[in-house]
DSSP file (Angstrom, degrees, kcal/mol; ACC not computed):
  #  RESIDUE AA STRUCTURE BP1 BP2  ACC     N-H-->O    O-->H-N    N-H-->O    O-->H-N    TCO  KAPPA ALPHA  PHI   PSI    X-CA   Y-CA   Z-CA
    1    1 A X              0   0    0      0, 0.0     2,-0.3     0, 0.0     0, 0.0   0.000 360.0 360.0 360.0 148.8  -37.1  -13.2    4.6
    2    2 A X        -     0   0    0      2,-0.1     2,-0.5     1,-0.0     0, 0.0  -0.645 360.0-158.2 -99.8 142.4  -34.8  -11.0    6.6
    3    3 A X        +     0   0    0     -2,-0.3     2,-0.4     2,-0.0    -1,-0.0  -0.761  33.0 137.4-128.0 108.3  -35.9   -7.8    7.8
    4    4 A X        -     0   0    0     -2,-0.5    -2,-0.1     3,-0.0     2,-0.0  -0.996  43.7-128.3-115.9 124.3  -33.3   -5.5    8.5
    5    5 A X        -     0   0    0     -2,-0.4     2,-0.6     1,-0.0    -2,-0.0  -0.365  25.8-119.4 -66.6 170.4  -33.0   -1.6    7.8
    6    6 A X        -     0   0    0     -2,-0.0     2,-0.4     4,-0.0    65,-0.1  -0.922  29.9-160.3-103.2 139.1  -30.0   -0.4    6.1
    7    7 A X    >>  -     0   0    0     -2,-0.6     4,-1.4    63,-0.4     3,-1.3  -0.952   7.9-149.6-120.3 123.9  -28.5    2.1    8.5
    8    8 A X  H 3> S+     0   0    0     -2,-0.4     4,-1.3     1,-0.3     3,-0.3   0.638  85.3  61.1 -72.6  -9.8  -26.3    4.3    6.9
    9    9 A X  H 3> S+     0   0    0      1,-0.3     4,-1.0     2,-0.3    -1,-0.3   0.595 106.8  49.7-110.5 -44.1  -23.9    5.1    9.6
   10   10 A X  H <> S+     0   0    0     -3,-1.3     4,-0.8     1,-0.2    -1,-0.3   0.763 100.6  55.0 -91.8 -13.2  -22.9    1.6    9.8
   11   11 A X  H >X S+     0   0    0     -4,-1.4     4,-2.4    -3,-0.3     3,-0.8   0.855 109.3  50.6 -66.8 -46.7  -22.4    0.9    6.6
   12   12 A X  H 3X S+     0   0    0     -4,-1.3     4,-1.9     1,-0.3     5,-0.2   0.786 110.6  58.1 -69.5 -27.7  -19.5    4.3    6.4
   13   13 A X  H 3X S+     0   0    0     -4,-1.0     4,-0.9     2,-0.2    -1,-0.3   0.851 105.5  40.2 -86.1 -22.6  -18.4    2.6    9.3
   14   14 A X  H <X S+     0   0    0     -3,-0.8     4,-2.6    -4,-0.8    -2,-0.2   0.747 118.8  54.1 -72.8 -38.1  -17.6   -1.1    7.4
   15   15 A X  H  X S+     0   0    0     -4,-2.4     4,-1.4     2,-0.2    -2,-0.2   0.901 105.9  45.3 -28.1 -78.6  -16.4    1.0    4.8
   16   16 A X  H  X S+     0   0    0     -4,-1.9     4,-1.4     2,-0.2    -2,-0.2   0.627 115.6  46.8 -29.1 -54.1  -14.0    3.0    6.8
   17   17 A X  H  X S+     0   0    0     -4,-0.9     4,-2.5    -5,-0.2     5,-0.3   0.914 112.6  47.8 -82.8 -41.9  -12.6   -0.1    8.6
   18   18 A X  H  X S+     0   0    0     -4,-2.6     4,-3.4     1,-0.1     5,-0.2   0.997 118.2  47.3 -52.4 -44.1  -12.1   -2.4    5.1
   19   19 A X  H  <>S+     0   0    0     -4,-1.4     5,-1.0     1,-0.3    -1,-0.1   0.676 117.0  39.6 -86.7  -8.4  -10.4    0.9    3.5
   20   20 A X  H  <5S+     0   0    0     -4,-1.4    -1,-0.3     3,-0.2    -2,-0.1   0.596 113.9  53.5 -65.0 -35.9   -8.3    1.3    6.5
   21   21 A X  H  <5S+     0   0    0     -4,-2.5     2,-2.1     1,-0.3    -2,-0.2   0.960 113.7  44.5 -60.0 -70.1   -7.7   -2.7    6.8
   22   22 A X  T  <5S-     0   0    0     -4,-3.4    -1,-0.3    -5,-0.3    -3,-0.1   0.563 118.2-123.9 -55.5   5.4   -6.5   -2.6    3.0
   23   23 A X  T   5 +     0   0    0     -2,-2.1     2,-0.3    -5,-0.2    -3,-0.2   0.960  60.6 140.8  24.4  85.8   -4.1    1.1    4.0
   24   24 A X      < -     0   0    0     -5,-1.0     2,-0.3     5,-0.0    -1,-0.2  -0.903  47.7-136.7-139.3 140.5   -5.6    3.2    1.5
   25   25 A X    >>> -     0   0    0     -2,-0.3     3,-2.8     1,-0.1     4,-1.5  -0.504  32.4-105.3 -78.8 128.4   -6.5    6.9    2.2
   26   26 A X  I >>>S+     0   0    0     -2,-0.3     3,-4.9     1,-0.2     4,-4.0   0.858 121.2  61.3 -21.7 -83.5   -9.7    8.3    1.0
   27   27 A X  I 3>5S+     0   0    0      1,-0.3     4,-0.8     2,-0.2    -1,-0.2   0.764 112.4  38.1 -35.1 -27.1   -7.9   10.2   -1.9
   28   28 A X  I <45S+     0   0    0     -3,-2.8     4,-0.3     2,-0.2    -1,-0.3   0.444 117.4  48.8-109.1   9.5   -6.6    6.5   -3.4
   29   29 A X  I <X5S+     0   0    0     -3,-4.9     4,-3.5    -4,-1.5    -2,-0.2   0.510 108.1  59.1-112.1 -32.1   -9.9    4.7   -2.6
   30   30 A X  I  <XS+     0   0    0     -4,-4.0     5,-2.3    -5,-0.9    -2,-0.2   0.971 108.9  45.1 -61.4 -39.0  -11.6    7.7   -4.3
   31   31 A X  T  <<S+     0   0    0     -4,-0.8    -1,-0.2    -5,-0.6     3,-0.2   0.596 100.2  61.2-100.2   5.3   -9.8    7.1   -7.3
   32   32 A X  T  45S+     0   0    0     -4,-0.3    -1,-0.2     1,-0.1    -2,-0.1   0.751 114.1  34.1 -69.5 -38.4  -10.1    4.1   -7.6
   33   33 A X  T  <5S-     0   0    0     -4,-3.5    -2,-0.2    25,-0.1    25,-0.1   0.156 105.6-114.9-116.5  64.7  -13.8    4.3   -7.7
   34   34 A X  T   5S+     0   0    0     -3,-0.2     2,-0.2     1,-0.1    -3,-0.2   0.546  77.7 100.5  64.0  16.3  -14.1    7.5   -9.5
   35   35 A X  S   <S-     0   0    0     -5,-2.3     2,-0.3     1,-0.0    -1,-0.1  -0.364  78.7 -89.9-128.4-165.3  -15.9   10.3   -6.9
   36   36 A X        -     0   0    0     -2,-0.2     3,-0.4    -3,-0.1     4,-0.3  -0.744  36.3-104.0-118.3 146.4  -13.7   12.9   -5.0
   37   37 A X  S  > S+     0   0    0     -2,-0.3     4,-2.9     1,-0.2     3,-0.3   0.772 118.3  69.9 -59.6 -40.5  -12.2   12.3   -1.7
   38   38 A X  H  > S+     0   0    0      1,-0.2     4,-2.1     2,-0.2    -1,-0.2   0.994  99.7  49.3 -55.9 -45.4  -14.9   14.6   -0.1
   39   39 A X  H  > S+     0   0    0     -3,-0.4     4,-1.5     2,-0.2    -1,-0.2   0.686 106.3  58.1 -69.6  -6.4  -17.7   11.8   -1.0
   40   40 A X  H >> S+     0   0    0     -4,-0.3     4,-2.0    -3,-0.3     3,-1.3   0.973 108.6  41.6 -55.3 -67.6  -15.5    9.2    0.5
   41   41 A X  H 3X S+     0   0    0     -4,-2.9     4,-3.9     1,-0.3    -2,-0.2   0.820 111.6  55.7 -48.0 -54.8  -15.6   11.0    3.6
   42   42 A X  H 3X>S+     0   0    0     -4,-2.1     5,-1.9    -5,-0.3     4,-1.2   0.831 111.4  48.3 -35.2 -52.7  -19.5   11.8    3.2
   43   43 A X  H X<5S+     0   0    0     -4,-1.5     3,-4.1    -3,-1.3     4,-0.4   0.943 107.2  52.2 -65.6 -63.6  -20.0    7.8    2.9
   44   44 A X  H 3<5S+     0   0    0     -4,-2.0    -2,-0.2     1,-0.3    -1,-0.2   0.843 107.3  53.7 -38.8 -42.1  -18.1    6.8    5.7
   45   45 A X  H 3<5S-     0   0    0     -4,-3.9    -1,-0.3    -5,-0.3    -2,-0.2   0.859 108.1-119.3 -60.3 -23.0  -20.0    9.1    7.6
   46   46 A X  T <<5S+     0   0    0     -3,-4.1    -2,-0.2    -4,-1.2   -38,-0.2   0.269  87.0 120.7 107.8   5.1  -23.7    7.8    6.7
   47   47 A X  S   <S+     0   0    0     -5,-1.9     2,-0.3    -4,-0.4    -4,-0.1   0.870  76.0   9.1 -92.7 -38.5  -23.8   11.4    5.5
   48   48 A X        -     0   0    0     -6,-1.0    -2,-0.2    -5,-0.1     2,-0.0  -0.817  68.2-153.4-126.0 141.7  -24.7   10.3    1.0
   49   49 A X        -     0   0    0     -2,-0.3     2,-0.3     0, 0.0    -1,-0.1   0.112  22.4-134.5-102.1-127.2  -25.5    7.0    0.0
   50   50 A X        -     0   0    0     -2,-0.0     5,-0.1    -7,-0.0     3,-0.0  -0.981  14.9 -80.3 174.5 169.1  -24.7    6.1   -3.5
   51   51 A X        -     0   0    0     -2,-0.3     4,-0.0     1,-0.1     0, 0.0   0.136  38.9-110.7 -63.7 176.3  -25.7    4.6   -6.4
   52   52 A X  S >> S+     0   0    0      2,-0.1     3,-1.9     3,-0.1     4,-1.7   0.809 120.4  50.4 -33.9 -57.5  -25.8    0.3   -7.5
   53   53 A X  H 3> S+     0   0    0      1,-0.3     4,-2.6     2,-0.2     5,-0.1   0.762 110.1  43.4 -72.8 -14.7  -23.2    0.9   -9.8
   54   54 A X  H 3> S+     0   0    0      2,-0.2     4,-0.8     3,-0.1    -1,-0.3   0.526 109.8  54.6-104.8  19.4  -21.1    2.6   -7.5
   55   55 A X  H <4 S+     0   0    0     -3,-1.9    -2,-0.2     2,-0.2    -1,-0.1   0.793 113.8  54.7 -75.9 -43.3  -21.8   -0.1   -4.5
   56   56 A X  H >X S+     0   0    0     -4,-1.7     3,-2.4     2,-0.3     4,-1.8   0.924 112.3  34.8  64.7 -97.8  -20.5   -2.1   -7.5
   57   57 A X  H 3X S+     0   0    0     -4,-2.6     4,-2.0     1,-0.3     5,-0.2   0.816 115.7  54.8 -57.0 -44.3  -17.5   -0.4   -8.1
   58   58 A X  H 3< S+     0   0    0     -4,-0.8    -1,-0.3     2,-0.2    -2,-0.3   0.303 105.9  51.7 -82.7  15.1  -16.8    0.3   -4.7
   59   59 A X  H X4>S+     0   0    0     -3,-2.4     3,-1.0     2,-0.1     5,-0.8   0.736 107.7  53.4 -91.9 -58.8  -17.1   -3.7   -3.5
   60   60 A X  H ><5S+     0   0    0     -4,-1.8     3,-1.3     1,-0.3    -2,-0.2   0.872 111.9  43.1 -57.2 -54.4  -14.7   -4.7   -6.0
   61   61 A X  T 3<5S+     0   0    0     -4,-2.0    -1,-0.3     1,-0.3    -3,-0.1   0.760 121.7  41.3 -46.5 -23.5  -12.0   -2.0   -4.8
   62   62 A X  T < 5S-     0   0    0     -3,-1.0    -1,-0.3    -5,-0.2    -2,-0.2  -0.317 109.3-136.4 -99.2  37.1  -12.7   -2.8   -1.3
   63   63 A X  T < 5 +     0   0    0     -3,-1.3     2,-0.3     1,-0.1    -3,-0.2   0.425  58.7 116.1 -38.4  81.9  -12.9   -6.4   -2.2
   64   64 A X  S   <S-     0   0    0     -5,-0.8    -2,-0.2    -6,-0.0    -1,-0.1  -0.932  70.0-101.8-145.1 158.4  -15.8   -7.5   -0.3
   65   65 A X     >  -     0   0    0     -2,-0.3     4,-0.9     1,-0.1    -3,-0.0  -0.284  34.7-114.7 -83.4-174.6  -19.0   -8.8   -1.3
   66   66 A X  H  > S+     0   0    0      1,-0.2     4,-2.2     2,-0.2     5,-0.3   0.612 111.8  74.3 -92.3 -20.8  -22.3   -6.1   -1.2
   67   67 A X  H  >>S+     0   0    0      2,-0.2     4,-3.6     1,-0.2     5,-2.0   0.996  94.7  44.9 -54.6 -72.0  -23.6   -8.2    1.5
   68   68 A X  H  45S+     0   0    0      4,-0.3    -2,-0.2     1,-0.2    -1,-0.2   0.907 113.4  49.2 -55.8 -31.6  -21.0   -6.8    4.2
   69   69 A X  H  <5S+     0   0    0     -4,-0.9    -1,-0.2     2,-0.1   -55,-0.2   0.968 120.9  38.4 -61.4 -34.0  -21.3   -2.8    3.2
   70   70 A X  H  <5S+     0   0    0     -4,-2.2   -63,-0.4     3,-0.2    -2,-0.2   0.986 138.6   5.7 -93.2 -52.2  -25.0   -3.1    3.3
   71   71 A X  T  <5S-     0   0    0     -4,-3.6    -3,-0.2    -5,-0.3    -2,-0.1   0.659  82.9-117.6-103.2 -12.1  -25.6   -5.4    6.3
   72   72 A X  S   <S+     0   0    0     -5,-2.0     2,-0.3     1,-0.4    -4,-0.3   0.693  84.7 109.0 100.3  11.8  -22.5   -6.0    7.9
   73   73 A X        -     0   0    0     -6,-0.2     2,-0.4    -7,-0.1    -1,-0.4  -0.832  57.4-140.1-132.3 145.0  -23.2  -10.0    6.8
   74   74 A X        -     0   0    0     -2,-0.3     2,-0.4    -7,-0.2     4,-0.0  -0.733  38.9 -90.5-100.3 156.9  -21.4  -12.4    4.1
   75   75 A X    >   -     0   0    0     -2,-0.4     3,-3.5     1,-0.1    -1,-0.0  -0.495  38.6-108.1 -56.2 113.9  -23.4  -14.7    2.0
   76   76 A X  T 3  S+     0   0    0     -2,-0.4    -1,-0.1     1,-0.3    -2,-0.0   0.694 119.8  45.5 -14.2 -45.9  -23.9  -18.5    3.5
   77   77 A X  T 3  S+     0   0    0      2,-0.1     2,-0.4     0, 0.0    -1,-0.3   0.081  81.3 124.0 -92.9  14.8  -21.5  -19.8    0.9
   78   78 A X    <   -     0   0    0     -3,-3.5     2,-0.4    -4,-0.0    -4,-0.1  -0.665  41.7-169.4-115.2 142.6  -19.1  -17.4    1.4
   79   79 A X    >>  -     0   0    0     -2,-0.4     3,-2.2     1,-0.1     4,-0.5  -0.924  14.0-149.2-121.6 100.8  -15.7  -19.0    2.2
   80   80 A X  T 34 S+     0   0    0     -2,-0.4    -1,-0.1     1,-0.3    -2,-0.0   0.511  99.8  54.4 -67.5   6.4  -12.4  -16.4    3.6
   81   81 A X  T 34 S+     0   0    0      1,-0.2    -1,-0.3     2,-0.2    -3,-0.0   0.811  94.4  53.5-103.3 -13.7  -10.4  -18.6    2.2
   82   82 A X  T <4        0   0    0     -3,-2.2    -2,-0.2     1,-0.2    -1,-0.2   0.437 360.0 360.0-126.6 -23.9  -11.5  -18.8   -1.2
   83   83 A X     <        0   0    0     -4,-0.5    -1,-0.2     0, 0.0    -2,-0.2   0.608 360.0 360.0-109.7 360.0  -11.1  -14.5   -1.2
């Protein structure tokens, strides 16, 4: 079993850099998953954490598995080509 904490600071920072990779501004990555640009900003910072269902929503806009927001790690099986 792994033991790692989740530190939030890096996680706003994986965030930050996928929603930047993809060019999308806080305001269109906010609406895509439903919260206000100010709680964008708030994750990216470590400032709020957030819900399952909005780790959820917010993988699938950011198209990444849950794995990389939380730990910064993909899944064994996980294949770049195949996403």
């Amino acid at each position: 079993m792994m033991n790692q904490e989740l530190d939030m600071f890096e996680m706003g920072k994986r965030i930050r850099d996928r929603r930047e990779f993809l060019k999308l501004t806080r305001e269109q990555l906010a609406e895509k998953i439903d919260v206000s640009p100010q709680f964008v900003s708030d994750l990216e910072y470590g400032n709020k954490g957030m819900t399952l269902r909005r780790l959820f929503t917010l993988c699938r806009a950011l198209d990444v598995w849950s794995d990389y927001i939380l730990v910064g790690t993909y899944p064994k099986d996980y294949n770049e080509a195949n996403v």
